[in-house]
N, CA, C and O atoms as CSV, one atom per row, in Angstrom:
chain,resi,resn,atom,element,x,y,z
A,1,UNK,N,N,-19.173,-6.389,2.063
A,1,UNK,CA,C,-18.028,-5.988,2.851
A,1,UNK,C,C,-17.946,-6.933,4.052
A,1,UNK,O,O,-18.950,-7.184,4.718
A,2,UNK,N,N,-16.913,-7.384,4.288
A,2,UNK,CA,C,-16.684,-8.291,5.319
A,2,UNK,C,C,-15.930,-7.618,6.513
A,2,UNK,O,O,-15.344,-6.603,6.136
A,3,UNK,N,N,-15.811,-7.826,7.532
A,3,UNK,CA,C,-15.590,-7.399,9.484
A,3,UNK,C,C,-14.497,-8.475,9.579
A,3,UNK,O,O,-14.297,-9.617,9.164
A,4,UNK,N,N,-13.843,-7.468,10.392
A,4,UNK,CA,C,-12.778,-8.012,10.798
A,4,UNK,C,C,-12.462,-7.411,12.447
A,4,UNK,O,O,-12.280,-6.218,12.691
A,5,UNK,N,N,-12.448,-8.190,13.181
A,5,UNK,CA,C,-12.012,-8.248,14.467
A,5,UNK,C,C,-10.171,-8.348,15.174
A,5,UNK,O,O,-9.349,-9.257,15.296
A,6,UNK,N,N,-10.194,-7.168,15.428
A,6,UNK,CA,C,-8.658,-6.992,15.671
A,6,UNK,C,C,-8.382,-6.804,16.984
A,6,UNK,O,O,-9.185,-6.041,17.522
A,7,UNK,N,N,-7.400,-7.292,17.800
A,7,UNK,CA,C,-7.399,-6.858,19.114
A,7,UNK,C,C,-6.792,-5.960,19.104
A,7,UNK,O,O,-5.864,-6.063,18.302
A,8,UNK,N,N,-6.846,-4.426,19.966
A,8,UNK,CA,C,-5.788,-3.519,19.650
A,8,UNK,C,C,-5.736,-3.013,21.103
A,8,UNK,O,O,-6.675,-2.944,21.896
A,9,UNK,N,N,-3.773,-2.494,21.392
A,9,UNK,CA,C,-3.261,-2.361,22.640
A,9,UNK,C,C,-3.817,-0.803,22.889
A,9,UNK,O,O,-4.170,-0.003,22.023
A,10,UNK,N,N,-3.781,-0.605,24.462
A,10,UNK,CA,C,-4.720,0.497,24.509
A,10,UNK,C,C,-3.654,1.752,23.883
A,10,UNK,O,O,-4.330,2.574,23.264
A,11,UNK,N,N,-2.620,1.993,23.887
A,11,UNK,CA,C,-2.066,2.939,22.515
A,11,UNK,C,C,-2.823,3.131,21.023
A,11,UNK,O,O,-3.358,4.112,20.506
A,12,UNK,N,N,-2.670,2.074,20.674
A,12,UNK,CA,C,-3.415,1.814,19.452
A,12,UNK,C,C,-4.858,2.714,19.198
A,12,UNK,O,O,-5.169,3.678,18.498
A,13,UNK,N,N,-5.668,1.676,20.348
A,13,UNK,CA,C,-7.072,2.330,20.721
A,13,UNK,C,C,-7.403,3.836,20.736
A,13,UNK,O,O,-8.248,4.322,19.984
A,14,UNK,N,N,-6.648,4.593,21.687
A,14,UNK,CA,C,-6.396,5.413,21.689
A,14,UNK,C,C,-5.784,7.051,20.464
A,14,UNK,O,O,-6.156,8.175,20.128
A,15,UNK,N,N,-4.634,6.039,20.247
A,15,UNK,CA,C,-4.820,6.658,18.624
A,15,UNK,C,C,-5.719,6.888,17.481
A,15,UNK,O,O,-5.807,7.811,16.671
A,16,UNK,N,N,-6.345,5.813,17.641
A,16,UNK,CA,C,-7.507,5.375,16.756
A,16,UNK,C,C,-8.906,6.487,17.123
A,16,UNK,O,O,-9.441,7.156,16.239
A,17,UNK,N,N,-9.208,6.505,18.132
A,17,UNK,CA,C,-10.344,7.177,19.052
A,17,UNK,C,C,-9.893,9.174,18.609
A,17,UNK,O,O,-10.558,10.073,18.094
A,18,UNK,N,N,-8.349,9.093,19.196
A,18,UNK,CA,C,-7.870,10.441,18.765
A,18,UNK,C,C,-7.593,11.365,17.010
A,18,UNK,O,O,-7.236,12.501,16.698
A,19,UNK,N,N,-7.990,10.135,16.254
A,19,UNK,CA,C,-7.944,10.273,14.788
A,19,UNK,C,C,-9.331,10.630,14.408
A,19,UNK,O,O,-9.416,11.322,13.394
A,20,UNK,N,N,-10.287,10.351,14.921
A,20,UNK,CA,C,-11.297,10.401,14.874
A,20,UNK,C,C,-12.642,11.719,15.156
A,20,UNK,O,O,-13.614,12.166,14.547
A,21,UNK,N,N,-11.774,11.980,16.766
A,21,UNK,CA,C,-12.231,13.092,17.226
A,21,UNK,C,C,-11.572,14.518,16.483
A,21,UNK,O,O,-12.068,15.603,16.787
A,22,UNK,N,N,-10.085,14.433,15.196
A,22,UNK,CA,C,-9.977,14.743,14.693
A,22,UNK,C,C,-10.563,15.017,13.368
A,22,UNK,O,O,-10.120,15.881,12.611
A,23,UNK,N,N,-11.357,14.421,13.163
A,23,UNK,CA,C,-12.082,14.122,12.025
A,23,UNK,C,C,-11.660,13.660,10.732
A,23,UNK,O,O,-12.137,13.799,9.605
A,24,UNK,N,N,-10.444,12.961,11.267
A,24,UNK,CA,C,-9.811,11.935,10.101
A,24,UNK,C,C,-10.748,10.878,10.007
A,24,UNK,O,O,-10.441,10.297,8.966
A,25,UNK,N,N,-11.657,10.343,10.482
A,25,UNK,CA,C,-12.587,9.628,10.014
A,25,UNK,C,C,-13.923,9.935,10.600
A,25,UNK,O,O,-13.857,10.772,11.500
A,26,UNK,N,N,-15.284,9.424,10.300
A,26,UNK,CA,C,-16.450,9.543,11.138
A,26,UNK,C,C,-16.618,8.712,12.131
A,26,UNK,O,O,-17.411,8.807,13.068
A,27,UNK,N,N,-15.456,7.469,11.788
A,27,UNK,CA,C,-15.862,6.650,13.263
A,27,UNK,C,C,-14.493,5.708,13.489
A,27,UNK,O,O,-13.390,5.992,13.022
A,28,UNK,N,N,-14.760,4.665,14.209
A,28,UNK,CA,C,-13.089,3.885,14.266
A,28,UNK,C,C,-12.732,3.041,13.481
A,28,UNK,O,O,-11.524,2.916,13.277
A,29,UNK,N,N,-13.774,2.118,12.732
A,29,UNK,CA,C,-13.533,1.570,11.486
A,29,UNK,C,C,-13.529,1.901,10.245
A,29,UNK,O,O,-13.388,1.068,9.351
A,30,UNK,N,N,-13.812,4.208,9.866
A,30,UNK,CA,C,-13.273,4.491,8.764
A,30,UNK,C,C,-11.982,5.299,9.175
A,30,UNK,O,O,-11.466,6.024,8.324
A,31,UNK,N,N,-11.509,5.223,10.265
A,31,UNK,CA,C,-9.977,5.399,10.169
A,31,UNK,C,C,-9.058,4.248,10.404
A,31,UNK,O,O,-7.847,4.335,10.603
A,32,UNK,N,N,-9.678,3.305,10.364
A,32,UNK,CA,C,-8.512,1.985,9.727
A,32,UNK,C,C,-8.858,1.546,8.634
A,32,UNK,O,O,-8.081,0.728,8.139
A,33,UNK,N,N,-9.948,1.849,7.947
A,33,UNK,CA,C,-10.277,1.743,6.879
A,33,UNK,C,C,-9.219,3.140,5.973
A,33,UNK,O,O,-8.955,2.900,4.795
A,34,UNK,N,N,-8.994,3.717,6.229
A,34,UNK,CA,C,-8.382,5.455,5.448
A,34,UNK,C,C,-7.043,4.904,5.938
A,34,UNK,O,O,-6.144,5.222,5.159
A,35,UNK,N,N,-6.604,4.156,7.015
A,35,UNK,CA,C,-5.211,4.070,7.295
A,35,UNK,C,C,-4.399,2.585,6.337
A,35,UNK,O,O,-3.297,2.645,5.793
A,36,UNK,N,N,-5.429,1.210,6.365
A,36,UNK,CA,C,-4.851,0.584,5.312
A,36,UNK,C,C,-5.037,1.232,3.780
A,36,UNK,O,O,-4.049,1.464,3.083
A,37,UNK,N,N,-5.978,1.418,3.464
A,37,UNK,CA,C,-5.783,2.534,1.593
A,37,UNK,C,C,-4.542,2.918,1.337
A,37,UNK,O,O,-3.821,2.562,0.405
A,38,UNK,N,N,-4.180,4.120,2.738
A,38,UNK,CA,C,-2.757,4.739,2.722
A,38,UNK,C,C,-1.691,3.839,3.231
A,38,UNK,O,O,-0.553,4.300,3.136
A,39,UNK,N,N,-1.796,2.816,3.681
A,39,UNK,CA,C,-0.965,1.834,3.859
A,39,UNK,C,C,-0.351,1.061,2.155
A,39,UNK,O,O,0.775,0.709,1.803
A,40,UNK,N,N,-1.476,1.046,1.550
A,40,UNK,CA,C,-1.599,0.514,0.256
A,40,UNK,C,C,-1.227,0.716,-0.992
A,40,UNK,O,O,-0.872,0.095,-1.994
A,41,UNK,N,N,-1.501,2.210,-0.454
A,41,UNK,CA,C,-0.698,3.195,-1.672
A,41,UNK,C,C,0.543,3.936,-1.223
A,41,UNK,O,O,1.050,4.764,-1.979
A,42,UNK,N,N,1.042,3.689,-0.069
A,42,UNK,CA,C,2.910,3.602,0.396
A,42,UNK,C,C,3.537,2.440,-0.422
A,42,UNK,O,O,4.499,2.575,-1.177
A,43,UNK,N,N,2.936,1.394,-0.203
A,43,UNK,CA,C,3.374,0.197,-0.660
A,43,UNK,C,C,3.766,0.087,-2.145
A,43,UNK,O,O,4.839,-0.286,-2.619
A,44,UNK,N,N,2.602,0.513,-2.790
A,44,UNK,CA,C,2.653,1.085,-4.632
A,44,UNK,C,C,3.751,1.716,-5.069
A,44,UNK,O,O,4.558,1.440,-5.956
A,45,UNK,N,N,3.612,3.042,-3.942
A,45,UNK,CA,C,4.527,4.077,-4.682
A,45,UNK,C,C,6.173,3.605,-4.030
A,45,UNK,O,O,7.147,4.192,-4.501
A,46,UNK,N,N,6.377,2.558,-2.971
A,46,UNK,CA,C,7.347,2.031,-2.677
A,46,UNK,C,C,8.204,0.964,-3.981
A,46,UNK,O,O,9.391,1.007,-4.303
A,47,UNK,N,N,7.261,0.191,-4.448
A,47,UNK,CA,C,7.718,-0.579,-5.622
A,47,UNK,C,C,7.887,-0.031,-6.768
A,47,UNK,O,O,8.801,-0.558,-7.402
A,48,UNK,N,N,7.331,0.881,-7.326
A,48,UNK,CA,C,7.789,1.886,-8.200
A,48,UNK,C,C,9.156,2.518,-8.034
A,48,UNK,O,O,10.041,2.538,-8.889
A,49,UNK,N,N,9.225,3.243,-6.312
A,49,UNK,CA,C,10.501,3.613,-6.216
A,49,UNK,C,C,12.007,2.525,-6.144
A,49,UNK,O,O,13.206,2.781,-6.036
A,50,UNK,N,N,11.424,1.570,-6.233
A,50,UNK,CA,C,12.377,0.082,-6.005
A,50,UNK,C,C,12.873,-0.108,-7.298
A,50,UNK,O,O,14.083,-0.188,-7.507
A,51,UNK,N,N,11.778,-0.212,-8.451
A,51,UNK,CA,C,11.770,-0.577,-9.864
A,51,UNK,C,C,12.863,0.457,-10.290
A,51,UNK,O,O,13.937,0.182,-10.826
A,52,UNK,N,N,12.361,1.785,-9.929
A,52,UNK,CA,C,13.244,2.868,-10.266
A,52,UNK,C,C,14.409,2.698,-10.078
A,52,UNK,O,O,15.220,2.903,-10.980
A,53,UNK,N,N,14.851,2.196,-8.604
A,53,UNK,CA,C,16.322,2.471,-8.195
A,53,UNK,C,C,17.062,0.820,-9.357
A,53,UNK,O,O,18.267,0.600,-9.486
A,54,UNK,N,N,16.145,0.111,-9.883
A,54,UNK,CA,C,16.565,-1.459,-10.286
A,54,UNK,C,C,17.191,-0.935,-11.672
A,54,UNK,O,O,18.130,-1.468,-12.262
A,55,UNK,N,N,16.487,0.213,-12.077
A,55,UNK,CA,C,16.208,0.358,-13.736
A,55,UNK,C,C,17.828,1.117,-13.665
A,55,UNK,O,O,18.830,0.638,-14.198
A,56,UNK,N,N,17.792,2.071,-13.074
A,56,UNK,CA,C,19.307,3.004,-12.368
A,56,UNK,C,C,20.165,2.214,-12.527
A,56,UNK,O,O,20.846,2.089,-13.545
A,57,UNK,N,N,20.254,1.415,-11.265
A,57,UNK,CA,C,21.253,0.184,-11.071
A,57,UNK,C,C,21.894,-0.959,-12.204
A,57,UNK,O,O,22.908,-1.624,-11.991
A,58,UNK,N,N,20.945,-1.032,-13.623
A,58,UNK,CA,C,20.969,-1.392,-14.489
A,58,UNK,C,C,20.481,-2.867,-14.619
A,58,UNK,O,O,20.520,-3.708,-15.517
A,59,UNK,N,N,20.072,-2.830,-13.519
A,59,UNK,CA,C,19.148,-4.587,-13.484
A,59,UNK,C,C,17.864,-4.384,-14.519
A,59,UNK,O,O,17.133,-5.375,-14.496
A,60,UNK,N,N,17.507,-3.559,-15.233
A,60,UNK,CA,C,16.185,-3.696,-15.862
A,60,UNK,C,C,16.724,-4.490,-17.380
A,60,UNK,O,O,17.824,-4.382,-17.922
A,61,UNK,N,N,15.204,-5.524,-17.936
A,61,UNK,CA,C,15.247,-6.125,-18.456
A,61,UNK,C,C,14.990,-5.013,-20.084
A,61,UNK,O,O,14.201,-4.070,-20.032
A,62,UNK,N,N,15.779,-5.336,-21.402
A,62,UNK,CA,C,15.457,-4.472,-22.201
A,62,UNK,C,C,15.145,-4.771,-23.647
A,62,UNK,O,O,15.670,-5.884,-23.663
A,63,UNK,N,N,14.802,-4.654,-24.561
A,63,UNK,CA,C,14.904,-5.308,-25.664
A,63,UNK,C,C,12.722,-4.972,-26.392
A,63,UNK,O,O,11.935,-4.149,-25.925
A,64,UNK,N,N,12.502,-5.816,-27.379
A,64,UNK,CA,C,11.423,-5.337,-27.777
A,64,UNK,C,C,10.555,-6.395,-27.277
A,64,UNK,O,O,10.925,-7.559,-27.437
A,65,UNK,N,N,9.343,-6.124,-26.636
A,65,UNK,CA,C,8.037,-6.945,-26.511
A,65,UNK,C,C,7.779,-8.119,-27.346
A,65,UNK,O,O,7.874,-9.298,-27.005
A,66,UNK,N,N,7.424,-7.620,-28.543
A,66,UNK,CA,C,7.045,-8.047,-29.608
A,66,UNK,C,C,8.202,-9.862,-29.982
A,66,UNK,O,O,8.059,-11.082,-30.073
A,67,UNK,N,N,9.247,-8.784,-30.061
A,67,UNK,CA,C,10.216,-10.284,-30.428
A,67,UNK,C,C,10.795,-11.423,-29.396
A,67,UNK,O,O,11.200,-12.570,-29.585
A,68,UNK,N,N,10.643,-10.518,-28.095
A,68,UNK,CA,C,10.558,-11.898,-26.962
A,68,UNK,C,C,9.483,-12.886,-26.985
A,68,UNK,O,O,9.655,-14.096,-26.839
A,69,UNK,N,N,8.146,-12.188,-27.214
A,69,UNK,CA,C,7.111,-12.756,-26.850
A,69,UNK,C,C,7.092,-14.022,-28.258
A,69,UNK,O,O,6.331,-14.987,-28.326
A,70,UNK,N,N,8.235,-13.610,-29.327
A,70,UNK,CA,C,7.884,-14.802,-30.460
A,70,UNK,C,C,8.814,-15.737,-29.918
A,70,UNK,O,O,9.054,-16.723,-30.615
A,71,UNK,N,N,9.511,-15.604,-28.575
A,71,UNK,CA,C,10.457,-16.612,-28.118
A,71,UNK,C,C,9.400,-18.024,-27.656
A,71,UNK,O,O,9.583,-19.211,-27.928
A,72,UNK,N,N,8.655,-17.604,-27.140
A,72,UNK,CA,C,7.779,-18.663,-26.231
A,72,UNK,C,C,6.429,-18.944,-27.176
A,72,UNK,O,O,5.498,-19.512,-26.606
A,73,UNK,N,N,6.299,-18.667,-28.261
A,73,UNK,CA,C,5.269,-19.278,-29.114
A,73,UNK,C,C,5.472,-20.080,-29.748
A,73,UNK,O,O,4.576,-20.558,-30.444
C-alpha cells in the first residue's frame, strides 16, 4: 500500500477529524480511504446510469457479437 500526502484546508481537516469521532472510520486515513471507495462506486453506478439514458436515447450499438466480431478477422 502506498501514502499519499495531501494538503487539506482546515474545513476539510475538520470534517475529516468529525467523521471519525463519528465512527465513520477508526482514524483519518480510513475515512478517506471509505470516502474515495464511495467516490468510486458513484462514479460506476454514474456510467451505468449514462449508458442507460444512451441505450433510451437510442444511441446504443445493436446487432449480434458473434457476426461483428467475423468483421475484423
Amino acid at each position: 500500500m502506498s501514502t499519499l500526502s495531501v494538503p487539506l484546508n482546515p474545513t476539510l481537516e475538520a470534517f475529516i477529524e468529525s467523521m471519525v469521532k463519528a465512527g465513520r472510520g477508526h482514524n483519518k486515513s480510513a475515512v478517506v480511504r471509505n470516502a474515495l471507495e464511495k467516490y468510486a462506486e458513484d462514479e460506476a453506478v454514474e456510467a451505468v446510469m449514462r449508458s442507460m439514458r444512451e441505450v433510451k436515447a437510442g444511441k446504443a450499438l445493436g446487432g449480434d457479437l458473434d457476426d461483428l466480431a467475423t468483421l475484423f478477422t
